[in-house]
C-alpha positions as a printed NumPy array, in Angstrom:
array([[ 58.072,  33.236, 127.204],
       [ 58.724,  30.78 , 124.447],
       [ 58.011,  31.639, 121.204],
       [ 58.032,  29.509, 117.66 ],
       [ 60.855,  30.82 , 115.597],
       [ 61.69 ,  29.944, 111.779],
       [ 64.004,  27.378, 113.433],
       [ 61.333,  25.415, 115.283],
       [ 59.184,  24.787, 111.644],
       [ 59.489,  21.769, 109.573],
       [ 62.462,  22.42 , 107.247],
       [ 60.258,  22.592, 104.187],
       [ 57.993,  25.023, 105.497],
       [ 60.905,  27.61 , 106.717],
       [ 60.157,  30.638, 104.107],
       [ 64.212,  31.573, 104.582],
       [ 65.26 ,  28.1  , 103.358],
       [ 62.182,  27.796, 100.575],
       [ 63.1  ,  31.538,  99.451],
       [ 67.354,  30.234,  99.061],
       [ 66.643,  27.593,  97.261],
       [ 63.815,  29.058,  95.039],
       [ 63.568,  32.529,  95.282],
       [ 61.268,  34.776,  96.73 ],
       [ 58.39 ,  34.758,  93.983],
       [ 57.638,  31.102,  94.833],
       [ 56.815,  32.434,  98.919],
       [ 53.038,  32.719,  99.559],
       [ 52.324,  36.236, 100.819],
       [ 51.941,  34.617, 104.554],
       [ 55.364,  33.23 , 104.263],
       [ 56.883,  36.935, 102.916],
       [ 55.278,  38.377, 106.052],
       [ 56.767,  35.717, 107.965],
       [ 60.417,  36.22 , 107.034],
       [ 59.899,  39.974, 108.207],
       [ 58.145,  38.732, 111.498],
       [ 60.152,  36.384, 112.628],
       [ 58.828,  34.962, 115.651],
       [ 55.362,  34.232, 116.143],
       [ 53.837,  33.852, 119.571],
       [ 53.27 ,  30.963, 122.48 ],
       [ 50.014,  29.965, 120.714],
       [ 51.08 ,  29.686, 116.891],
       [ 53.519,  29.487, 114.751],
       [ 54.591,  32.886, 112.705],
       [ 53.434,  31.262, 109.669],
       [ 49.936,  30.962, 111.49 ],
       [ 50.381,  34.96 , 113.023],
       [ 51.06 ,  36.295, 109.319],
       [ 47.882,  34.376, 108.133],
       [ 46.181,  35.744, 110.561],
       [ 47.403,  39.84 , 109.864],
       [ 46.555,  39.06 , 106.274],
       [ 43.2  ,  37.954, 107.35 ],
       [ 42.513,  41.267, 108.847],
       [ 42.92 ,  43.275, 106.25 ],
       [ 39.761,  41.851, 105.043],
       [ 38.395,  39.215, 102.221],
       [ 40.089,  39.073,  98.922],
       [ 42.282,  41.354,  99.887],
       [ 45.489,  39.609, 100.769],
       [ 49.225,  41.384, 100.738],
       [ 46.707,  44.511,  99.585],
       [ 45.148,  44.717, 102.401],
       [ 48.174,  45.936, 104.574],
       [ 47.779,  49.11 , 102.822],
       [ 45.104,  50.078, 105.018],
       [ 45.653,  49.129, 108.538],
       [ 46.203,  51.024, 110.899],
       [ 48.844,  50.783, 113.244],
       [ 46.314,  50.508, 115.867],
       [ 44.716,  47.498, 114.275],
       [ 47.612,  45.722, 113.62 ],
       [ 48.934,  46.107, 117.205],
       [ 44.96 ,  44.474, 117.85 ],
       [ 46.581,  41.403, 116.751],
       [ 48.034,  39.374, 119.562],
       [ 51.809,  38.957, 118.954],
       [ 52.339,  42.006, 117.372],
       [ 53.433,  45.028, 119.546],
       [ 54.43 ,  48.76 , 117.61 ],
       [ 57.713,  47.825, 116.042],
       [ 56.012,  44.999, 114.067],
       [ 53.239,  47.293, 113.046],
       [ 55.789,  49.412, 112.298],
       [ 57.703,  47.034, 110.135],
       [ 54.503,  46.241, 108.634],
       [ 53.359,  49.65 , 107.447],
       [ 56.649,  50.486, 106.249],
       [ 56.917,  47.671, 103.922],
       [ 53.324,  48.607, 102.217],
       [ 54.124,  52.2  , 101.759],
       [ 57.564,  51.31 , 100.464],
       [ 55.647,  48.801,  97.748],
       [ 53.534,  51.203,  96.886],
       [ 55.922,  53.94 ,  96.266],
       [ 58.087,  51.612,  94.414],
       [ 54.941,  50.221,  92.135],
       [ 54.283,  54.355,  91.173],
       [ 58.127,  55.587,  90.911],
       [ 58.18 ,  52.106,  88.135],
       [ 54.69 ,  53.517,  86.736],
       [ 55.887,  57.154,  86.11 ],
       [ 59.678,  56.029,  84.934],
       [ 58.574,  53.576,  82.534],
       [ 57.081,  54.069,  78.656],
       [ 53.423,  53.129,  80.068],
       [ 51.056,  54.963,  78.139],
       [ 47.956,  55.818,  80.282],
       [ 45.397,  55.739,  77.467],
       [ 42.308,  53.773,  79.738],
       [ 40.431,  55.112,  81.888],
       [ 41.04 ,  51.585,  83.853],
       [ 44.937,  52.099,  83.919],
       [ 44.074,  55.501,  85.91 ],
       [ 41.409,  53.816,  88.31 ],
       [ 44.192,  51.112,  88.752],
       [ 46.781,  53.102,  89.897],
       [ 44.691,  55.169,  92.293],
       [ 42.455,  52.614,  93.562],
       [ 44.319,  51.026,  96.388],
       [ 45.422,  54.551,  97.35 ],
       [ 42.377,  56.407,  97.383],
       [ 39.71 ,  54.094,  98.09 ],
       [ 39.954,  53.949, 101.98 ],
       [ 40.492,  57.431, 102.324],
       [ 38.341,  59.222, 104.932],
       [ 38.35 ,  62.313, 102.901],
       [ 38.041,  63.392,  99.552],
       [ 41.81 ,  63.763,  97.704],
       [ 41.977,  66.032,  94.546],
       [ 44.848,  63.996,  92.585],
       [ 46.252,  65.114,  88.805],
       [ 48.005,  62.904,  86.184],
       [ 50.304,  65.104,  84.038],
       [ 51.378,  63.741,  80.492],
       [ 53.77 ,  64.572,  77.668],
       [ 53.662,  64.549,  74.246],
       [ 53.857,  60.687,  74.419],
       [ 50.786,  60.263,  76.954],
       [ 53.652,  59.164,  79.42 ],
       [ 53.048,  60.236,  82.598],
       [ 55.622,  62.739,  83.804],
       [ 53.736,  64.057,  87.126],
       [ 51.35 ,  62.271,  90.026],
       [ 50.151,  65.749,  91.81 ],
       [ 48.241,  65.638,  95.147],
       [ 46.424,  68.838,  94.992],
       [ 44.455,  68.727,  97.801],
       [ 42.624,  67.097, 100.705],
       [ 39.22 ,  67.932, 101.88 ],
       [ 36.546,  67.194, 104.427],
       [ 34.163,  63.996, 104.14 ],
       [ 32.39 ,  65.096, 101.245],
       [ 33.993,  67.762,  99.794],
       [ 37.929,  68.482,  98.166],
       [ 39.373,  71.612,  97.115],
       [ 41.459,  72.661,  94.163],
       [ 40.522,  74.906,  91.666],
       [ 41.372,  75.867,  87.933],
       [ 44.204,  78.304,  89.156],
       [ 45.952,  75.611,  91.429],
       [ 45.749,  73.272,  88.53 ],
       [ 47.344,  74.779,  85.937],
       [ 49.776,  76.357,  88.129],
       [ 50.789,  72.854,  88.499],
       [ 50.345,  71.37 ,  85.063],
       [ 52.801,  74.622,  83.664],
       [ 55.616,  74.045,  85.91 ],
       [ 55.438,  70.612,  84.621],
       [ 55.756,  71.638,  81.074],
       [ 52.641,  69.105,  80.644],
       [ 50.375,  68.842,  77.117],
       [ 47.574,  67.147,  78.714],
       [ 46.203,  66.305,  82.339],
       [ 43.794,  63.623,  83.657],
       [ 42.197,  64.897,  86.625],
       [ 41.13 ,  62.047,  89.822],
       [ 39.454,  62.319,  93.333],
       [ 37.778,  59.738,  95.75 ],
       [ 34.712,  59.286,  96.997],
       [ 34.77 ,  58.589, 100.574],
       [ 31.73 ,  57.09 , 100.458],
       [ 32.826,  54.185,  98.001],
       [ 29.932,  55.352,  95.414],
       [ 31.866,  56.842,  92.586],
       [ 28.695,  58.755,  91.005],
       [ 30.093,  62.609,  89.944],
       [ 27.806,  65.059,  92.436],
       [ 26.81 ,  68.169,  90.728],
       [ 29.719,  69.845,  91.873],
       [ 32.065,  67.575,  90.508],
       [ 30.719,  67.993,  87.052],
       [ 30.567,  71.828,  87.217],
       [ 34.437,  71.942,  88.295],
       [ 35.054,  69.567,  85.616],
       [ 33.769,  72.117,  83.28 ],
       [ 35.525,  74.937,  84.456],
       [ 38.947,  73.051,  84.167],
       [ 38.129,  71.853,  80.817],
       [ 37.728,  75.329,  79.651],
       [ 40.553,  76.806,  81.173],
       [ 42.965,  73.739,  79.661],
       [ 41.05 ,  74.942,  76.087],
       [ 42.46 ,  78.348,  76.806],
       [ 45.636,  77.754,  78.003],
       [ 46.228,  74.88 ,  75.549],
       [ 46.588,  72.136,  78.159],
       [ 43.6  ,  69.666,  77.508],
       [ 41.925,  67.701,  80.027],
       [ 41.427,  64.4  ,  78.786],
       [ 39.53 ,  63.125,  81.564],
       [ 38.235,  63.078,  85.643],
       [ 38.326,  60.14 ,  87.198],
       [ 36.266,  59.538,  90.436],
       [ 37.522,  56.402,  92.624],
       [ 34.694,  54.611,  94.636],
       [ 35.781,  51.536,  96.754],
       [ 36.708,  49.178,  94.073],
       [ 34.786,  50.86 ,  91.137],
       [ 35.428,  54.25 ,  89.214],
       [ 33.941,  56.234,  86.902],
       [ 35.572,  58.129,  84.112],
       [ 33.053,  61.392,  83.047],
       [ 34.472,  61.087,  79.881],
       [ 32.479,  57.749,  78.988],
       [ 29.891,  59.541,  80.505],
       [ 29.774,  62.063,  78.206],
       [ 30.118,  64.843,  81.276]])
């Protein structure tokens, strides 16, 4: 079978060349793809195949969107069998971990409720099940902990006042922002949210460890309780 390598493009469309010559931040994401694809298949070019895998991980989207395939949907895509999907997934988680180790290493004061949503939002909003996450800050309001409490069923997490502070103490933390996800992409707090809110809030008065705030990810909205007043 003959495929279309990097070879068989036009010179100026080769991403390997383009990428020498300019660097890497002047590739389109479809031509970053293609330098880790390779080859494309009998029926397009690789430039054409990475358009097309960037495509699927739906509108607007774009490099984001490889966060949340599957490996069965990207092995859906003709011309890309498991070590390609493989490839693929690899290189979103390692983006993403690289994007939060920066986040928690460097002086970045959390102080908006939309720098919290930010950083969760493309990890938390495709989740099938709820994820009970906690930010833990120092004196500064730098982050110095990302802590995945728990995962629950569809509707429901788990964590509880005990499990947090365990948590916040062996961090040494002053303060703690607490987050989950709404599988259902509406981020509205449920009754239960609000009442567990309220017990953690009270326990952090005790202990001395405030909670500043809960946020609650939705698919591409949040809401912080705090502006709410809950």
């Amino acid at each position: 079978m003959k495929h279309t390598t990097m070879k068989e493009l036009p010179h100026d469309e080769r991403p390997y060349e383009r990428c020498v010559k300019s660097g890497p931040e002047h590739l389109s994401d479809a031509q970053l793809l293609a330098v880790i694809l390779r080859t494309g298949s009998t029926q397009e070019s690789v430039l054409e195949l990475a358009a097309r895998i960037l495509e699927l991980g739906g509108p607007g989207e774009g490099i984001l969107g490889l966060l949340h395939l599957s490996l069965p949907e990207l092995m859906s895509v003709k011309g890309i069998g498991q070590v390609k999907a493989i490839q693929l997934q690899c290189i979103g988680e390692l983006s993403r971990r690289i994007w939060k180790r920066k986040a928690i290493k460097s002086p970045v004061r959390f102080n908006d409720p939309v720098q919290v949503a930010e950083y969760y939002q493309e990890d938390l909003r495709h989740k099938e099940q709820e994820e009970f996450h906690m930010m833990l800050f120092n004196t500064k309001q730098n982050m110095i902990g990302d802590v995945a409490l728990s995962k629950g069923t569809v509707n429901a997490s788990l964590a509880t006042p005990r499990e947090i502070f365990i948590q916040a103490l062996k961090f040494q933390a002053v303060s703690l922002i607490l987050v989950h996800n709404h599988p259902s992409g509406d981020p509205e707090p449920s009754r239960e949210d609000v009442l567990l809110t309220r017990r953690v809030e009270e326990a952090g008065r005790v202990i001395g460890i405030p909670v500043l705030d809960h946020i609650i990810i939705g698919d591409g909205t949040y809401v912080s309780m705090k502006e709410r007043g809950l």
